[in-house]
N, C-alpha and C positions, 0 to 999 in steps of 0.2 A: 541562431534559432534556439541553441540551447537555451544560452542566457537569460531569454524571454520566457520561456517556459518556466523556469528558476523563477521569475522577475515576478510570473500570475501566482504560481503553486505559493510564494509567500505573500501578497498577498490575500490569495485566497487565506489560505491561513490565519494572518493574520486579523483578516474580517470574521471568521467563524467565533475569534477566540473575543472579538469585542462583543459577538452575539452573546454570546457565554455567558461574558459579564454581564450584559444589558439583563437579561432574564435572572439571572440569579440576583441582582440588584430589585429588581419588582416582588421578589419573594416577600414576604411576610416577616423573615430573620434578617432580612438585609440590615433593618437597623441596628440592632443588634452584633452584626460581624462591624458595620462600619463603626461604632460605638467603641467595640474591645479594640478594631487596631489604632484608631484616632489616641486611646488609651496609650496605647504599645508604643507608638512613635511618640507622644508628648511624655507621658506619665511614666514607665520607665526611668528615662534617660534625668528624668526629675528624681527619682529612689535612687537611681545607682550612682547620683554624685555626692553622696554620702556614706557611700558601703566601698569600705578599705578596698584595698586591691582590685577594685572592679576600671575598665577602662575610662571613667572619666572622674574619679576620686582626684587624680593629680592635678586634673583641668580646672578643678574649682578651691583647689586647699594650696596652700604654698610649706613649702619645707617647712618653714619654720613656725609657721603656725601648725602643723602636723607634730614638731618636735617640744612645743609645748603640752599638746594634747595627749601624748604619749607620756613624758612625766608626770601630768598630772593626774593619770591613769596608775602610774606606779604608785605615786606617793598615795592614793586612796587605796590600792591593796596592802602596800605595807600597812596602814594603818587598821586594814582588819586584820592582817596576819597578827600584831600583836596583838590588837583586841583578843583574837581567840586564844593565845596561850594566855592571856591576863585573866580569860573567864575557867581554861582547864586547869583541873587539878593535877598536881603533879605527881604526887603518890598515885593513884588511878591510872595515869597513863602509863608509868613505869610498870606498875603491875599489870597490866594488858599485855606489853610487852612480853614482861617477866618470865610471865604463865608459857606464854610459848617458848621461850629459851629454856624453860629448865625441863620440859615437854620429853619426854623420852623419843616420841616418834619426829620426824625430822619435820619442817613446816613445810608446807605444798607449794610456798610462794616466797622469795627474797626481795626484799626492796631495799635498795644503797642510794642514798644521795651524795652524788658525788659533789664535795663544795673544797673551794680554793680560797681566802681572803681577796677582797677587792683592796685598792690601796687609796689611798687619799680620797677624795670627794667622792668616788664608787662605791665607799663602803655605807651610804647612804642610802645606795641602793636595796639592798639589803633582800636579795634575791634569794637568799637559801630559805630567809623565814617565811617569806610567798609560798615553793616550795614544800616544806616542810609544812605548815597549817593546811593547807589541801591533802596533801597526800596522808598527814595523820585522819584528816575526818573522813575520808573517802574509806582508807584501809576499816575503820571500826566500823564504817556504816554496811562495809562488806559481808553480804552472809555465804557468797560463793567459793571462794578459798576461806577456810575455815582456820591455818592455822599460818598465818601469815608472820614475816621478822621484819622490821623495819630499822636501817640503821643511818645513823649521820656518817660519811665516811671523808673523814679532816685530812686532808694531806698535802694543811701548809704546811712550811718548816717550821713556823711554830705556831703548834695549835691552840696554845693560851692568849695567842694574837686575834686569832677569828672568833668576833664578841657571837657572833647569831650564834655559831657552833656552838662556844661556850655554852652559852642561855639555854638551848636545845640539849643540852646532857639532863636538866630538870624533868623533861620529858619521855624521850626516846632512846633508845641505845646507840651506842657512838662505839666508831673507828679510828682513833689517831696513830697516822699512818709514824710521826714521828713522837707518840706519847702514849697513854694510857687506852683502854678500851673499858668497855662492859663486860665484854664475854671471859675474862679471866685468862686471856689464852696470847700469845707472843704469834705474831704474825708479821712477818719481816718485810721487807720494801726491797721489789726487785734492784736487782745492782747488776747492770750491764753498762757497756759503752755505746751510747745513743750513735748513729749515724747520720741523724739528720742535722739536717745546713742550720734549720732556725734550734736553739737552744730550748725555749721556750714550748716548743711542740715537741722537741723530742722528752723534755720533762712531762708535760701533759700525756703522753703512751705510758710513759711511767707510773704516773699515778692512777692512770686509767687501770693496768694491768694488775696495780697494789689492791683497787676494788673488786676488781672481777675474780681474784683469788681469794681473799676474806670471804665474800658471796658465797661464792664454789664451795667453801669448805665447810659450809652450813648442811650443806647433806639435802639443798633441794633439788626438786628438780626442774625450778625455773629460777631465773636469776633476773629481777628488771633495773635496769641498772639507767637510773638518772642522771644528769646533770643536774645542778644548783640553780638552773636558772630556763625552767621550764614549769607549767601547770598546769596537769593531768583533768582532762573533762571528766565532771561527775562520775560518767558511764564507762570511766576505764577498764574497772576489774569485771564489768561485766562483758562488755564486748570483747576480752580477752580472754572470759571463760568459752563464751560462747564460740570465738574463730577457732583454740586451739581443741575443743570436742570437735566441732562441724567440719575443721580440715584436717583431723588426726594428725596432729601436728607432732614428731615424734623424731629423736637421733638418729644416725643409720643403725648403732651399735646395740639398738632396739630391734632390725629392721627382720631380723631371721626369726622372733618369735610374735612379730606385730600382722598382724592381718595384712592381704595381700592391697588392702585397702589405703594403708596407713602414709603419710607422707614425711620421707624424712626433712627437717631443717635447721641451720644454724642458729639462727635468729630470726627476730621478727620485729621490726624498722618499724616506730610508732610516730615518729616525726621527719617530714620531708619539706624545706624552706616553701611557703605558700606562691612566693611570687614565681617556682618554677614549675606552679601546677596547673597552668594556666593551658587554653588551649594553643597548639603548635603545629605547624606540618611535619605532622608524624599521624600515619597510620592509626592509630588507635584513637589518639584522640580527634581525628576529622572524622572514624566512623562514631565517635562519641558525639559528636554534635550532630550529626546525620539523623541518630537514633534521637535525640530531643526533638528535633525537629518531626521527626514521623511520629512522637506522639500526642506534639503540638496541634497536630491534625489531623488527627483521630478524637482529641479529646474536644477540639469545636465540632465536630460533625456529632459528637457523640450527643454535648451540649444541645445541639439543635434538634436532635429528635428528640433529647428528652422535656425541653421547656415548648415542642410544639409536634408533638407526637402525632397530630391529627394533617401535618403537613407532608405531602411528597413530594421532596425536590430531583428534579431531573438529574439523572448521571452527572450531564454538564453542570449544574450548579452542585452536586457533589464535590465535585472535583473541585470548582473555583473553591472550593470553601476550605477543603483540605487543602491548597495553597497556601492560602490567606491565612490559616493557623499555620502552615510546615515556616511560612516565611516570618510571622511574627514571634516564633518561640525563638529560632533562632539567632533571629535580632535581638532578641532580650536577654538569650543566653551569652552571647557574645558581647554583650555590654556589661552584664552583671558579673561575668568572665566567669569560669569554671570552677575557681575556688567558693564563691559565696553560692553555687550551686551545687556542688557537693555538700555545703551543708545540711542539706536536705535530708541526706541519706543519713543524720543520728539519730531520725526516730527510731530505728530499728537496729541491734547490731545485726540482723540479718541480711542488713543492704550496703555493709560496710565491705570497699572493695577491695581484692584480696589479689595481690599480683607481686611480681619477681622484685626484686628490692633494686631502687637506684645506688649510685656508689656514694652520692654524698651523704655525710653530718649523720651524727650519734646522740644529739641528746637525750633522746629516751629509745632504751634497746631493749626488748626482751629477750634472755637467751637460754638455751638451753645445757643442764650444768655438764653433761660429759661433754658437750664441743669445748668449755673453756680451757683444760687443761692444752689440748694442741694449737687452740687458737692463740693463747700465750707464746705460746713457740712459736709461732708463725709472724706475730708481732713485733718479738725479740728478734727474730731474724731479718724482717723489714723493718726495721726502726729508720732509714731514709727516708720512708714515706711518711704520708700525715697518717693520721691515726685510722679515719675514716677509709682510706685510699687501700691500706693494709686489709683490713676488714673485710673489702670489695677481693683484694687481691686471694683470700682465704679460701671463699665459697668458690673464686675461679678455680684455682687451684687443687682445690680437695673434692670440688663436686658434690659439695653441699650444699643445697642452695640456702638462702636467704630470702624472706619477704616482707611485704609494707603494706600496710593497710590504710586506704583511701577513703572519709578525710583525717587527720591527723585527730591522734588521741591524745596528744598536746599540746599549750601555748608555748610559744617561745616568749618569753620575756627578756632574754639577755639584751636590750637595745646597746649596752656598756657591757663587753667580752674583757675576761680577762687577761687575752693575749695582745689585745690590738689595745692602742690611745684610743681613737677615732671611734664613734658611732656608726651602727649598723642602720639602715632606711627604718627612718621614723615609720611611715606606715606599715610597717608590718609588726606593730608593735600598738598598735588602734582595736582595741577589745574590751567587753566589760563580760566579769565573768556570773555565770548564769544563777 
């Protein structure tokens, strides 16, 4: 008897919700909603098999046509990166520099590009000078940090080897970790005995820690510290003015005369690998799709009073309506996947998302200069681990925390690492820059 009961009530149910539809369908917007989803399910899934990392890029590009599209992507920015040192003066840019190094008060901002030579057919790649032409026109185009230092930081073993390095002395200031500098000043290259298994990564902490001390001892009090083979969005120095006022972003050894306001932390994580920002069963980002979805539908209902303000549609066809946007946002969101939808949020750096840092990858790090000295030490004491791993291990350990800001304020370009032979996934290396 129960059963039956059960058997009517859906049913019933299920009759009320086709009435729903039927009337909301006679409406005067009906055409209109069934117009946008007919849109949503064909037109879509047509835009997102040509946008990187979205779920159906793979389904329609093959490897290796992707690993062409990606070189030929390089070889057009190498080819402005020279262009633009071909059209900058070099006295000019030295003296830009100059001015602040000889500056009595210390700069407000450090920027280190960390580069390694590539070896055989990698040195074609020619990643530092990509690099290097962005960040020199970004830094002068800057009028927010007013006294900024930029330098090249060389630490092959031999730095008369690395030609871009070279060529880049004509421009900016340089750091050779095993030769001469700009700054007039001997700064030595830690000497420890690495603990880690691969050789090659336990050199790479090394050289990392040769940067971040040169940096350090520039007397700022922030240090961004590059890799060779990343390229900073336009809007870098400004969304980094803006997060570190708007989240008082500040040391602990600040923290007894800083406002009870102020938030202490080590870093702050500018680049996280795109393909692991995707949505996941994980808490935050299922109420992140929850939340596109609620305002997928809101923003059709809103639509329809505004293009038919003289119409009043019943509860019931409110409702069907805000379904019909909750379910078509997130179809779309989930195909164009969560990375090409965060890029949304650069219009404003006020919409750029600001949360606890993951433990992976370093290539662009902004840090703050009193954690450097102990974070060295922390480094040199985990030298087993990868570099990044250490990092993580630090803010565990010392109760510091660390943060990342959501979408990334840089590209990765290194498709050809120089620790591995092998290539990294061509598509994530599919960009043209703005």
């Amino acid at each position: 008897m129960r059963s039956f009961q059960c058997l009517c009530w859906g049913f019933k149910t299920l009759s009320n919700v086709f009435k729903m539809c039927f009337k909301a369908l006679r409406s005067p917007h009906s055409a209109y909603v069934l117009v946008l989803t007919l849109f949503t399910i064909f037109g879509v899934p047509f835009i997102a098999k040509d946008l990187p990392l979205s779920k159906l890029y793979m389904k329609f590009h093959t490897e290796d046509e992707i690993y062409e599209v990606a070189k030929d992507l390089n070889a057009q920015r190498v080819k402005n990166a020279f262009s633009y040192f071909e059209k900058l003066e070099s006295g000019s840019s030295q003296a830009f520099y100059g001015y602040n190094i000889g500056s009595n008060s210390p700069p407000d901002i450090v920027v280190a590009i960390l580069t390694v030579s590539r070896q055989g057919n990698l040195q074609n790649t020619h990643y530092l000078m990509q690099t290097a032409a962005i960040v020199d026109r970004i830094i002068k185009e800057d009028t927010l940090f007013t006294a900024p230092i930029l330098f090249i930081c060389n630490v092959d073993p031999s730095p008369g080897q690395h030609k871009d390095a070279v060529l880049l002395k004509n421009y900016m200031p340089f750091v050779e970790k095993n030769g001469s500098n700009s700054f007039n000043e001997t700064f030595k290259p830690y000497s420890y005995r690495s603990m880690h298994k691969d050789v090659k990564r336990g050199q790479e902490t090394m050289d990392y820690l040769f940067c971040l001390n040169v940096s350090q001892s520039m007397g700022s009090p922030y240090v961004l510290l590059l890799e060779d083979d990343v390229i900073p969005y336009s809007n870098l120095f400004k969304v980094l003015h803006y997060t570190l006022q708007r989240h008082k972003l500040i040391h602990s050894s600040h923290s007894e005369s800083a406002t009870s306001q102020a938030r202490m932390f080590s870093f702050l994580k500018l680049y996280y690998p795109e393909r692991w920002q995707g949505f996941a069963n994980e808490a935050d980002r299922i109420l992140e799709l929850l939340c596109y979805g609620l305002v997928g539908g809101s923003l059709l209902l809103f639509t329809i009073f505004i293009c038919w303000p003289k119409s009043e549609p019943s509860y019931a066809a409110k409702l069907f309506y805000y379904t019909i946007g909750f379910s078509i946002t997130i179809y779309s969101v989930l195909i164009i996947d969560r990375h090409n939808v965060m890029d949304l949020r650069r219009i404003s750096p006020q919409l750029f998302r600001f949360r606890p840092t993951p433990a992976c990858c370093t290539p662009a790090m902004l840090y703050t200069s009193e954690i450097i000295p102990i974070l060295i030490d922390h480094l040199v004491e985990q030298s087993h681990l990868n570099k990044d791993l250490a990092i993580y291990d630090f803010i565990d350990k010392n109760h510091i925390p660390g943060y990342f800001l959501e979408p990334n304020l840089v590209r990765h370009i290194g498709m050809f690492s120089s620790l591995q032979d092998s290539h990294k996934p061509p598509f994530e290396f599919i960009f043209h820059l703005e």
